[in-house]
PDB file with one MODEL, atoms N, CA, C and O in Angstrom:
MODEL        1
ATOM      1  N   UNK A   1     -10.508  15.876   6.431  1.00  0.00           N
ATOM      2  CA  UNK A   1      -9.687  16.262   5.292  1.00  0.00           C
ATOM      3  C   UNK A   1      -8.186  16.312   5.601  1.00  0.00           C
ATOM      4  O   UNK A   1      -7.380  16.061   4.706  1.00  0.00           O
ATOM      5  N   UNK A   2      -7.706  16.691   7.086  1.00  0.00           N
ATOM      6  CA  UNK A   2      -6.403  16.943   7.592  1.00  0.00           C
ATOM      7  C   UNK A   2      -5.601  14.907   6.760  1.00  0.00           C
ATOM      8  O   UNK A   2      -4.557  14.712   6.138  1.00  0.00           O
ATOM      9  N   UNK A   3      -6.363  14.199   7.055  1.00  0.00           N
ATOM     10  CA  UNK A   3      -5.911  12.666   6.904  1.00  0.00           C
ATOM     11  C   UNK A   3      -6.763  11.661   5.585  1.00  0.00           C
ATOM     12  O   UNK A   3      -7.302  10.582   5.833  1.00  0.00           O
ATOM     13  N   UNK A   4      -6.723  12.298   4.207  1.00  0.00           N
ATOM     14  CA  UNK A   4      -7.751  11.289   3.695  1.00  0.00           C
ATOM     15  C   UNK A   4      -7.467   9.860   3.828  1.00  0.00           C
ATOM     16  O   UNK A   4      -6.373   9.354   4.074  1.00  0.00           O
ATOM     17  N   UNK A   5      -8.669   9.227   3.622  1.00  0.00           N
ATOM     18  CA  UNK A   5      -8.170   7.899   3.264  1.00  0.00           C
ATOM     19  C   UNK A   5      -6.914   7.335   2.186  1.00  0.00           C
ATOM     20  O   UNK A   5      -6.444   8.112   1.354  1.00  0.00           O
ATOM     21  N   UNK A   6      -6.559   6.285   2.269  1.00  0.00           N
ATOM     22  CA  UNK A   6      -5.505   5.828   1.636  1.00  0.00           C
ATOM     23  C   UNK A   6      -6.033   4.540   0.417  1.00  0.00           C
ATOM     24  O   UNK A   6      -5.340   4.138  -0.518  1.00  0.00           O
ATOM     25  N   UNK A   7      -7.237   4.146   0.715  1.00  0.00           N
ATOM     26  CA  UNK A   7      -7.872   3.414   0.106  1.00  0.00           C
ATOM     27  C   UNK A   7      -8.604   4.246  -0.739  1.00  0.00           C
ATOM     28  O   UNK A   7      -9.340   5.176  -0.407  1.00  0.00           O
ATOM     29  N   UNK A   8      -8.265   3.711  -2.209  1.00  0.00           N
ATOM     30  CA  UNK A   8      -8.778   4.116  -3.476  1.00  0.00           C
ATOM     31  C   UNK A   8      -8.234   5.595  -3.673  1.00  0.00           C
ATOM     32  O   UNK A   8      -8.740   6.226  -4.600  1.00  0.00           O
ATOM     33  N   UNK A   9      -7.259   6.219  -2.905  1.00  0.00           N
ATOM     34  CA  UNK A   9      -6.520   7.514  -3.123  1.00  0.00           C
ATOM     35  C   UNK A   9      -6.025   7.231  -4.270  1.00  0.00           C
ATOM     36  O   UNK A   9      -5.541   6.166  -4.653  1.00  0.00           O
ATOM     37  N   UNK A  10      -6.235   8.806  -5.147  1.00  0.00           N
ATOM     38  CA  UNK A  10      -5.038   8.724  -6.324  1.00  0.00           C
ATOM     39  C   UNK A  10      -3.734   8.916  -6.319  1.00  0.00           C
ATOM     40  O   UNK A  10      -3.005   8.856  -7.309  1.00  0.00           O
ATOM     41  N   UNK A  11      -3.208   9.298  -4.513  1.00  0.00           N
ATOM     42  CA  UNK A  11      -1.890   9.679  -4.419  1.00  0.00           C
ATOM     43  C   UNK A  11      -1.664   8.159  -4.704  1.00  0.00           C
ATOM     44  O   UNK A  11      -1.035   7.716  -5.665  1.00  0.00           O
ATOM     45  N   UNK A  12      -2.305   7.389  -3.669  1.00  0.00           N
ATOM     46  CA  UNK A  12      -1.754   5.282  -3.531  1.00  0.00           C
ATOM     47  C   UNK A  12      -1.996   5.151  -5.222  1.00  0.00           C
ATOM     48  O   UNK A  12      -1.054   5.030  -6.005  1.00  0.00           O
ATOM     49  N   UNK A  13      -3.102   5.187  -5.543  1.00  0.00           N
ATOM     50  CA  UNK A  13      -3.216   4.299  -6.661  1.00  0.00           C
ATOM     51  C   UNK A  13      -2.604   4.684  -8.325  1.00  0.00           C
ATOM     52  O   UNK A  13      -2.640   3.996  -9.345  1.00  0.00           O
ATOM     53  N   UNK A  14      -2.005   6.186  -8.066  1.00  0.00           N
ATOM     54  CA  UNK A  14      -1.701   7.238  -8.996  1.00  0.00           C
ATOM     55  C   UNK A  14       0.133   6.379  -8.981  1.00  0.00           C
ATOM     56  O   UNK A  14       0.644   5.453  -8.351  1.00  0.00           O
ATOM     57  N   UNK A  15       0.660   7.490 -10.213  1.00  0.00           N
ATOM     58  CA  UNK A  15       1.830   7.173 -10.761  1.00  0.00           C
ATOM     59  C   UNK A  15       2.648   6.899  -9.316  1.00  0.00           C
ATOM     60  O   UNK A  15       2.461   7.537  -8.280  1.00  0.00           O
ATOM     61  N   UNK A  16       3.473   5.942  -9.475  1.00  0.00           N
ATOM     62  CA  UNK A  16       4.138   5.652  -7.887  1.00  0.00           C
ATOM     63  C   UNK A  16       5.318   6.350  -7.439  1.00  0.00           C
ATOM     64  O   UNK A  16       5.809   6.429  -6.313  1.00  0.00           O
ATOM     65  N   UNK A  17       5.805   7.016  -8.941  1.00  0.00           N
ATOM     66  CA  UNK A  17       6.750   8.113  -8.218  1.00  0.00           C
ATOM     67  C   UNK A  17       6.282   9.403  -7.213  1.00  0.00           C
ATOM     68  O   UNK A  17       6.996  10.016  -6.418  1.00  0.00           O
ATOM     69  N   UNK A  18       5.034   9.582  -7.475  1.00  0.00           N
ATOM     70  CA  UNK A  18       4.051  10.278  -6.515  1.00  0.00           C
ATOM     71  C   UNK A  18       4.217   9.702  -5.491  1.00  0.00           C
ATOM     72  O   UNK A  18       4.635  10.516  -4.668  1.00  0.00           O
ATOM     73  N   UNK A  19       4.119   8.687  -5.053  1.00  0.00           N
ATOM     74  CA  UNK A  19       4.137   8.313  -3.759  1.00  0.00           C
ATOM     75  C   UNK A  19       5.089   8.217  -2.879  1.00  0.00           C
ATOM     76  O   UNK A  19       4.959   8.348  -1.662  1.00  0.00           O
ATOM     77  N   UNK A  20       6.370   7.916  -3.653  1.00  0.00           N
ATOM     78  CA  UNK A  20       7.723   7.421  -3.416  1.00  0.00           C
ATOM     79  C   UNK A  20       8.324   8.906  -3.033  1.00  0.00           C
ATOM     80  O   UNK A  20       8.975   9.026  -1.995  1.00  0.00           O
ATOM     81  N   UNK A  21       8.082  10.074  -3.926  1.00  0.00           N
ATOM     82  CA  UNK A  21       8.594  11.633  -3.918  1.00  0.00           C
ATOM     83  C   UNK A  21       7.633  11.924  -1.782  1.00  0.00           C
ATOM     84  O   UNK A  21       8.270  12.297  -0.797  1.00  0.00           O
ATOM     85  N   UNK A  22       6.218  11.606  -1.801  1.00  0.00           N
ATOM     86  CA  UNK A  22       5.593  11.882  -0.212  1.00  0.00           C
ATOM     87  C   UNK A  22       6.619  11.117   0.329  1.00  0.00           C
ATOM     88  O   UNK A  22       7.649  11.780   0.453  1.00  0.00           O
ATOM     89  N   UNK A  23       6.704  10.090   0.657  1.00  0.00           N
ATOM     90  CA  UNK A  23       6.986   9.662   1.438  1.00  0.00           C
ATOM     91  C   UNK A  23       8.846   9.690   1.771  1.00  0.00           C
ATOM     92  O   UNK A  23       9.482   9.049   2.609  1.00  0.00           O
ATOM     93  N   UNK A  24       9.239  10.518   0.927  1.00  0.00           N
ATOM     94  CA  UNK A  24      10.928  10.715   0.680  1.00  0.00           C
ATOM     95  C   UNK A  24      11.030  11.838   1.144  1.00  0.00           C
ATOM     96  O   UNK A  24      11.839  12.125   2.027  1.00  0.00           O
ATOM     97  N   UNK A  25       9.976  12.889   0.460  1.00  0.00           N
ATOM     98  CA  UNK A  25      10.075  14.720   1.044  1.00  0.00           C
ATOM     99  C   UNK A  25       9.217  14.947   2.207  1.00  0.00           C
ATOM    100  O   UNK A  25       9.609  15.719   3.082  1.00  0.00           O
ATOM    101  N   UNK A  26       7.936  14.278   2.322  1.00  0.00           N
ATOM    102  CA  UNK A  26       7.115  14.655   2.904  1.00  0.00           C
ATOM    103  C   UNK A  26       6.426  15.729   2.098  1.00  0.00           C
ATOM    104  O   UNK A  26       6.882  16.041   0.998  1.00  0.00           O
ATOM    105  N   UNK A  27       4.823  16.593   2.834  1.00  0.00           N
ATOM    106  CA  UNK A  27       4.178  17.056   1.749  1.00  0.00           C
ATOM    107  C   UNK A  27       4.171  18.767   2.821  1.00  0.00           C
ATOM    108  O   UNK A  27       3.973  19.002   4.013  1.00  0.00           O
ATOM    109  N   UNK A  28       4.453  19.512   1.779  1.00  0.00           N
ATOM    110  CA  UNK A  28       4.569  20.998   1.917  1.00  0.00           C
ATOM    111  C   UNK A  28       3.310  21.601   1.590  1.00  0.00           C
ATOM    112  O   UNK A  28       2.667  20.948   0.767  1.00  0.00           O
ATOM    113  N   UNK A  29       2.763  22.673   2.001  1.00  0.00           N
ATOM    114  CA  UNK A  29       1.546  23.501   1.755  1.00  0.00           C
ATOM    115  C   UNK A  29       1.670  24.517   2.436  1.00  0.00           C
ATOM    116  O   UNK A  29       1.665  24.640   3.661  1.00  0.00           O
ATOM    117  N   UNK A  30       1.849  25.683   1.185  1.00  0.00           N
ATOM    118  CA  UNK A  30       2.314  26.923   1.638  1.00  0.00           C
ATOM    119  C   UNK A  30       3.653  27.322   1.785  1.00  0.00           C
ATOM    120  O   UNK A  30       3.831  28.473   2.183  1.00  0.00           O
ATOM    121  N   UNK A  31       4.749  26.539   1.521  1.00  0.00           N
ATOM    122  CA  UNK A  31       5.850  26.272   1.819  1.00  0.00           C
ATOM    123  C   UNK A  31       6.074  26.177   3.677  1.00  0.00           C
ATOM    124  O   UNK A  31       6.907  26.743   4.386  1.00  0.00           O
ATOM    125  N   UNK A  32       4.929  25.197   4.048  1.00  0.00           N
ATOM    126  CA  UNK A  32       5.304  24.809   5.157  1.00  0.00           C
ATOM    127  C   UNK A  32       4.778  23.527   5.740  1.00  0.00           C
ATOM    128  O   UNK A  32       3.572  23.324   5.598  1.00  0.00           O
ATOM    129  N   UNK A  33       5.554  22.563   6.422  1.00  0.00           N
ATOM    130  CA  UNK A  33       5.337  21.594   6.252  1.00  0.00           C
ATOM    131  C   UNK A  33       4.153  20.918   6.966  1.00  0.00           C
ATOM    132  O   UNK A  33       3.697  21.350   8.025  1.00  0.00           O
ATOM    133  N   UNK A  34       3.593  19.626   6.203  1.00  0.00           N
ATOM    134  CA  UNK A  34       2.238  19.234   6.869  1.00  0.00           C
ATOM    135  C   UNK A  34       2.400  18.365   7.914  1.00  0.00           C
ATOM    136  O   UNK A  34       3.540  18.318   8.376  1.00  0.00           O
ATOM    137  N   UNK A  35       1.251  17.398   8.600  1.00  0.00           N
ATOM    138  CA  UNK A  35       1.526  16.223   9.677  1.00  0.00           C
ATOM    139  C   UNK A  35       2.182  15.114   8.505  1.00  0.00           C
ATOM    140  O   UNK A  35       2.876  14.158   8.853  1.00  0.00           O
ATOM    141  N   UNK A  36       1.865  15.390   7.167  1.00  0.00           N
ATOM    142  CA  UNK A  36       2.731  14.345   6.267  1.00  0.00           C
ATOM    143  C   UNK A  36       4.312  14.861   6.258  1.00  0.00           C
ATOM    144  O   UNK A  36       4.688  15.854   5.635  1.00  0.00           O
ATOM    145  N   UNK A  37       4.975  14.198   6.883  1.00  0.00           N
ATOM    146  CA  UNK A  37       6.263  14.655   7.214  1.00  0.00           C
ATOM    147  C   UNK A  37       7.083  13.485   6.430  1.00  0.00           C
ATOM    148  O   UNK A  37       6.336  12.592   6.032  1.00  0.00           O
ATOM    149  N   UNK A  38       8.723  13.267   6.066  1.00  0.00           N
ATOM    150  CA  UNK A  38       9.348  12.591   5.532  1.00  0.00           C
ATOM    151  C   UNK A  38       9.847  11.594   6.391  1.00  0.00           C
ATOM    152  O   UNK A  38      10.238  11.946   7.503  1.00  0.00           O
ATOM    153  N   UNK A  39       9.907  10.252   6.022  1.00  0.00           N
ATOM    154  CA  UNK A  39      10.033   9.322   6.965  1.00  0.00           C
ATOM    155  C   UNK A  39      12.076   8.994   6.057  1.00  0.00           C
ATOM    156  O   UNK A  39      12.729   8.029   6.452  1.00  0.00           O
ATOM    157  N   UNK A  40      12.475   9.646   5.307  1.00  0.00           N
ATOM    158  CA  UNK A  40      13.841   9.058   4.552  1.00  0.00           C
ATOM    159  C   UNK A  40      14.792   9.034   5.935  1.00  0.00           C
ATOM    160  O   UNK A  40      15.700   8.211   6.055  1.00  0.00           O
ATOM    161  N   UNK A  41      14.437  10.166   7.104  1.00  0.00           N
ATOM    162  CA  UNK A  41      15.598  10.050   8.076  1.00  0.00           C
ATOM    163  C   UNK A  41      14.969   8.480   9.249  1.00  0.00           C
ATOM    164  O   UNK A  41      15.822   7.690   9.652  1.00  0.00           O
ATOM    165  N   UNK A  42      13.346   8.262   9.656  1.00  0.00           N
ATOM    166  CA  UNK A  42      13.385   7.073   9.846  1.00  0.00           C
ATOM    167  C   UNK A  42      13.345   5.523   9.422  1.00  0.00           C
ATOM    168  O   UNK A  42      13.673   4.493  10.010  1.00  0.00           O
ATOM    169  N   UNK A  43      12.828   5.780   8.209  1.00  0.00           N
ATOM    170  CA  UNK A  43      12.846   4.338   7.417  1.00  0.00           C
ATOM    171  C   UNK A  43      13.924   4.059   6.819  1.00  0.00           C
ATOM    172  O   UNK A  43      14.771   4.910   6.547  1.00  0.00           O
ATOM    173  N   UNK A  44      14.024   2.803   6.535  1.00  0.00           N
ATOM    174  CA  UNK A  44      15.201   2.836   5.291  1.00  0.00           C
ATOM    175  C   UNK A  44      14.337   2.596   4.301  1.00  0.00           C
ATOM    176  O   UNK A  44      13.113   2.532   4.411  1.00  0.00           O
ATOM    177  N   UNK A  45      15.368   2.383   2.743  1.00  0.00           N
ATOM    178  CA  UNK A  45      14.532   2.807   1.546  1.00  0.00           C
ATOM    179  C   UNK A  45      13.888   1.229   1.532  1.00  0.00           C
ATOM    180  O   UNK A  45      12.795   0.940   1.044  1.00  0.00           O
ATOM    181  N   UNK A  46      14.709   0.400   2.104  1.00  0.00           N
ATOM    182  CA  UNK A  46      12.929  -1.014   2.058  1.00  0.00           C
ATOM    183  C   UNK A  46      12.106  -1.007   2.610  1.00  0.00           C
ATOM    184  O   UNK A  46      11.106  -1.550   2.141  1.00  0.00           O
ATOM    185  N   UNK A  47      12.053  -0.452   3.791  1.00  0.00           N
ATOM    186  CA  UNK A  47      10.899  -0.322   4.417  1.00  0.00           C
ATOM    187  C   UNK A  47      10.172   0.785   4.174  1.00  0.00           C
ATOM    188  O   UNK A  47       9.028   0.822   4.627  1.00  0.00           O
ATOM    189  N   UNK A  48      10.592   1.698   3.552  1.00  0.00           N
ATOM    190  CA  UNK A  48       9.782   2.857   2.380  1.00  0.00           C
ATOM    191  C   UNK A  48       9.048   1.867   1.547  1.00  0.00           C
ATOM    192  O   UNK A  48       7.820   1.802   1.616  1.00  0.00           O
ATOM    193  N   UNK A  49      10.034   0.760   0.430  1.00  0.00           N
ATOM    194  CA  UNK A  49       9.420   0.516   0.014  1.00  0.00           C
ATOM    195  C   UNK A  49       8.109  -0.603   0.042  1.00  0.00           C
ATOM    196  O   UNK A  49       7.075  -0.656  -0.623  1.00  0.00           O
ATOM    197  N   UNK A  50       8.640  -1.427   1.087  1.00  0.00           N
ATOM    198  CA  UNK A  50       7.660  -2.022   1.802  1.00  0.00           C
ATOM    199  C   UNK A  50       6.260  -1.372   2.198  1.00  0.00           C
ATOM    200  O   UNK A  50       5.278  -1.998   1.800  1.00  0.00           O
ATOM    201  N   UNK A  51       6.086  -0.507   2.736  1.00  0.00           N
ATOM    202  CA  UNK A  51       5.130   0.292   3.109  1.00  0.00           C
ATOM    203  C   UNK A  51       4.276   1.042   1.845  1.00  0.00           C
ATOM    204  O   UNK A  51       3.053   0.973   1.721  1.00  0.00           O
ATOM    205  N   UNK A  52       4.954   1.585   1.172  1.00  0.00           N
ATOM    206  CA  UNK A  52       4.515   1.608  -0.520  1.00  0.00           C
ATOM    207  C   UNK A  52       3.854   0.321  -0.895  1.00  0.00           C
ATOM    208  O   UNK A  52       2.682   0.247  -1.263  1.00  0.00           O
ATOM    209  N   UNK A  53       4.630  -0.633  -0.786  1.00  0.00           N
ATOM    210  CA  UNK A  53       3.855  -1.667  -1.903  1.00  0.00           C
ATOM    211  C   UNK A  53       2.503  -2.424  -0.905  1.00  0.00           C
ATOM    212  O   UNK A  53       1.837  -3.269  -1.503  1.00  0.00           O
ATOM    213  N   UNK A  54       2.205  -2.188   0.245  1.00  0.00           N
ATOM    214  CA  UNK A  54       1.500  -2.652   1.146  1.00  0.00           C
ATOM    215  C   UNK A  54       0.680  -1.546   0.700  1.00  0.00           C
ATOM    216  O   UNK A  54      -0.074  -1.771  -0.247  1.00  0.00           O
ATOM    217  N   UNK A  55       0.692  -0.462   1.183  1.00  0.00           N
ATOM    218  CA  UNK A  55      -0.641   0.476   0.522  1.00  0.00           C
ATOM    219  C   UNK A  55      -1.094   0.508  -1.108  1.00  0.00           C
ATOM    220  O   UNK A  55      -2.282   0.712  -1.360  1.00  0.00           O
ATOM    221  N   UNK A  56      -0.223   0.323  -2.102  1.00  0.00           N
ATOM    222  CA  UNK A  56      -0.480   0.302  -2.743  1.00  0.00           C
ATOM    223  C   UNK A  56      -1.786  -0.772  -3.543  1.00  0.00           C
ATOM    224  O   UNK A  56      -2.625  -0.612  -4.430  1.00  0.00           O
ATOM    225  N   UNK A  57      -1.272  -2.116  -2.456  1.00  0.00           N
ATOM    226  CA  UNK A  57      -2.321  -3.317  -2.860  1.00  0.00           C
ATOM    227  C   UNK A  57      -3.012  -4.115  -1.855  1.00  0.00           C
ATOM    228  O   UNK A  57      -3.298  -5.302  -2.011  1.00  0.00           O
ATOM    229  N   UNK A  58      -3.308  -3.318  -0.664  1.00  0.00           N
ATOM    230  CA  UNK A  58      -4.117  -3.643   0.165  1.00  0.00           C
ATOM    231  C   UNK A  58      -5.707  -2.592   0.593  1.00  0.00           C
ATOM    232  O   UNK A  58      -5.586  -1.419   0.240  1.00  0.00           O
ATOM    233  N   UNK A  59      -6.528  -2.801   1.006  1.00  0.00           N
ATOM    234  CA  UNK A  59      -7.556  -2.394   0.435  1.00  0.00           C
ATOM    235  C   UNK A  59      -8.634  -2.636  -0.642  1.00  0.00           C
ATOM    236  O   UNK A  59      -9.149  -3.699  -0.988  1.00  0.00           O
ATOM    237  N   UNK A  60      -8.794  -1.679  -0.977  1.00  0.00           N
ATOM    238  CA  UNK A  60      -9.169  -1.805  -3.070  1.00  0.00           C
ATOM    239  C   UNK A  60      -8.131  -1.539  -3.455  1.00  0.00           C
ATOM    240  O   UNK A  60      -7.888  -1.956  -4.587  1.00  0.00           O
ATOM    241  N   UNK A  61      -7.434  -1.036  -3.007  1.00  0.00           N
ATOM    242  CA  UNK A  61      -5.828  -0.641  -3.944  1.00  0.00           C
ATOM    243  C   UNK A  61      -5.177  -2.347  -4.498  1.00  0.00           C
ATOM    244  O   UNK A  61      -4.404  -3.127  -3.940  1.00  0.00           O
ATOM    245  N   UNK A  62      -5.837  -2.410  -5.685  1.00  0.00           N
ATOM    246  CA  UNK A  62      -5.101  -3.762  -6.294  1.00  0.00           C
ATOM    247  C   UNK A  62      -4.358  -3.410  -7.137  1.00  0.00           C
ATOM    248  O   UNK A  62      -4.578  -3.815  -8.278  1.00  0.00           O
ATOM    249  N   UNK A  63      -3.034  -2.394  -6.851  1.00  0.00           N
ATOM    250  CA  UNK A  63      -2.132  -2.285  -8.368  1.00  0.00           C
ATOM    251  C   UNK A  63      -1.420  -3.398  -8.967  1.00  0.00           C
ATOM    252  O   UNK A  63      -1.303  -3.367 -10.192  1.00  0.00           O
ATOM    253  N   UNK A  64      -0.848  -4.526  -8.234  1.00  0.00           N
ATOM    254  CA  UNK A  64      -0.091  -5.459  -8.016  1.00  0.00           C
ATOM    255  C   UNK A  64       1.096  -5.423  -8.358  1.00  0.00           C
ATOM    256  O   UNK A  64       1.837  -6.258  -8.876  1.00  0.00           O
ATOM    257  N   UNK A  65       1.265  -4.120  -7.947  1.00  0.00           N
ATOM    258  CA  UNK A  65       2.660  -3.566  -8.439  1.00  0.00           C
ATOM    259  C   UNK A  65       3.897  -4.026  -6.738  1.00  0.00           C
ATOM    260  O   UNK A  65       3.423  -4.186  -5.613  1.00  0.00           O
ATOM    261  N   UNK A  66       5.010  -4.104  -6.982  1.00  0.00           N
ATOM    262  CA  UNK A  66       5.969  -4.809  -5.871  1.00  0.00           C
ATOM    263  C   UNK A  66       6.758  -3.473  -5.860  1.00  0.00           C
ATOM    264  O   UNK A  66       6.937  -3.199  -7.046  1.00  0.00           O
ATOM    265  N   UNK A  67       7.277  -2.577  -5.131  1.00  0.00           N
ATOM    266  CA  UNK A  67       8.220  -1.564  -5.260  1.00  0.00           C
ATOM    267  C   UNK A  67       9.418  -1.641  -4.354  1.00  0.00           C
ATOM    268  O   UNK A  67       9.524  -1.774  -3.135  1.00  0.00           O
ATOM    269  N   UNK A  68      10.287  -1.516  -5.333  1.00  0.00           N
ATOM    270  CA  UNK A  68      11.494  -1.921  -4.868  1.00  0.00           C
ATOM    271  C   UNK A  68      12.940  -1.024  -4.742  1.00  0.00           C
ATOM    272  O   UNK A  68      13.957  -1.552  -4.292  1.00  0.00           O
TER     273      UNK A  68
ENDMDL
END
């Protein structure tokens, strides 16, 4: 449970500002932070979004959505 899958998740396959907000803030519980931590200080925002649009449609995840 610490790591669900990413395939067929509703965070991946759900509204993509959901995804875009994890992977920008990282994810809090309890007001303290999880192993989902914010990658905005190592990625840049293409390779955010790169990584978004790769989970999003690899797998079963077929949104065929491009995020940019």
């Amino acid at each position: 449970p610490s790591f669900p899958p990413l395939d067929g998740s509703p965070r991946v396959t759900g509204p993509k500002a959901d995804q875009i907000h994890i992977l920008l803030e990282g994810v809090m519980k309890d007001g303290k932070a999880t192993a989902m931590v914010s990658f905005a200080k190592q990625l840049s925002d293409t390779d955010i979004a790169a990584a978004i649009t790769y989970t999003r449609n690899s797998w079963g995840n077929k949104t065929g959505e491009a995020i940019q």
